[in-house]
N, C-alpha and C positions, 0 to 999 in steps of 0.2 A: 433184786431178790431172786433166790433161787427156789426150785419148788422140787420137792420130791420127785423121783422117777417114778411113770406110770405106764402099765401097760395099753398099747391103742388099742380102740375099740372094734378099730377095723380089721387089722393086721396080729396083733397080738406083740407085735416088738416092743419093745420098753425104750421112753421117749424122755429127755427132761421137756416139761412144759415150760413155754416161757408167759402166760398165766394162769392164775388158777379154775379155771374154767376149761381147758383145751384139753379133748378129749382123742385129737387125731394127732399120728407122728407125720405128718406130710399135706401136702397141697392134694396130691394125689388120692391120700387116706379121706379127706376131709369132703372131698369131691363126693368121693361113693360115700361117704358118710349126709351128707346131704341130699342126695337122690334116693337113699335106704329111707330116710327119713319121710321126703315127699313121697314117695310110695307109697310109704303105710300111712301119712295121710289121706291120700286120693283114698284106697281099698275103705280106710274106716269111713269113710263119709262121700263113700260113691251113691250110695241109694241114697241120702239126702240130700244131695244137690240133683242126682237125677229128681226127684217130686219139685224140689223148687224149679227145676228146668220145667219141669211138663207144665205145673203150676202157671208158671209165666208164659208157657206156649199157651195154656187154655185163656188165659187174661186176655194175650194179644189177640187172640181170633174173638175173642167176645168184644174186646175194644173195636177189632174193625169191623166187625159186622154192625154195632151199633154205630157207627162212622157211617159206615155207610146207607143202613138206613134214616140217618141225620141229614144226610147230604141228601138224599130222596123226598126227603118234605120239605128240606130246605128251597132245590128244584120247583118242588111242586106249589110253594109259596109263592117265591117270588113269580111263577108262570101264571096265580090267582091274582095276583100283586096287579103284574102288567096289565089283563085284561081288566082289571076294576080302573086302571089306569087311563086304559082307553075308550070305557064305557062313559065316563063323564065329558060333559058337555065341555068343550073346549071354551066354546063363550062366555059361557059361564065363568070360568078360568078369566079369562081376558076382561070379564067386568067387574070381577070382582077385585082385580088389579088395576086398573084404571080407577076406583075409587078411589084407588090409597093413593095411587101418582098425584103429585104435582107437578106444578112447569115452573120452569124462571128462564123467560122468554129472552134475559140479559146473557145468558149465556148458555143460552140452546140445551135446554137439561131437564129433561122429564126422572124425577125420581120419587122414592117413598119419603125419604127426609132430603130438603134443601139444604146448602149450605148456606146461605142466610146468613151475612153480616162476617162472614169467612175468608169472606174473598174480595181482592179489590174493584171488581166488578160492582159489588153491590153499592160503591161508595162515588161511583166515577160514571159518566158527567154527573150525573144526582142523585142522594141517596136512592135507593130502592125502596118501595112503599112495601115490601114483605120483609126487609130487615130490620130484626130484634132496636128496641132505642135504646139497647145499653151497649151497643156495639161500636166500636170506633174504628177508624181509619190507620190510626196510628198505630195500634194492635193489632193489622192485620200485616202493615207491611213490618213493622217489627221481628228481628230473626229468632 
């Protein structure tokens, strides 16, 4: 389809378009037609992206100054942390963990839970007198 001859908008020559939409006679016309264009974009909307600029420069210094006063108590926690850490009886610690241990003397093993009727150990040469009685042998060596 052919389209009427139009004058360019850049140049003034008279062009045939080859659609209805193209307002340049050239790559070249089209060029500076595109740069005229973002010009007068930037100019119309320089001051509001300049305030959204400053905008987001005041955000980020309010963001890192509260960063950083974050990280200052954070600091200062975890250094309240250690010393309340260190302030406790260590023994204390050690007996009240020793409560909860067990032993299973069959295979050398202090722990908070045994494994109890798990292992073939508990089964071989005689049962274990601490493994579970619904435990068997055959479930344990079972793959």
């Amino acid at each position: 389809m052919e389209y009427p001859t139009r004058p360019c908008i850049m140049c003034g020559k008279s062009f045939v378009p080859t659609y209805p939409a193209q307002v340049t006679c050239s790559d070249n016309c089209k060029a500076a037609r595109v740069r005229q264009v973002d010009n007068a974009y930037r100019r119309k909307n320089y001051r509001k992206h300049k305030e959204y600029v400053t905008k987001l420069e005041q955000d980020n210094e309010r963001l890192q100054n509260e960063l950083i006063d974050l990280k200052k108590e954070l600091e200062m926690t975890i250094r309240e942390l250690q010393v309340a850490r260190k302030g406790k009886d260590q023994e204390e610690i050690r007996a009240a963990l020793s409560k909860r241990m067990k032993a299973c003397e069959r295979m050398s093993l202090r722990a908070t839970t045994l494994p109890c009727g798990q292992r073939e150990n508990c089964f071989k040469p005689t049962r274990c007198s601490e493994c579970p009685p619904m435990a068997r042998l055959e479930e344990v060596l079972a793959p």
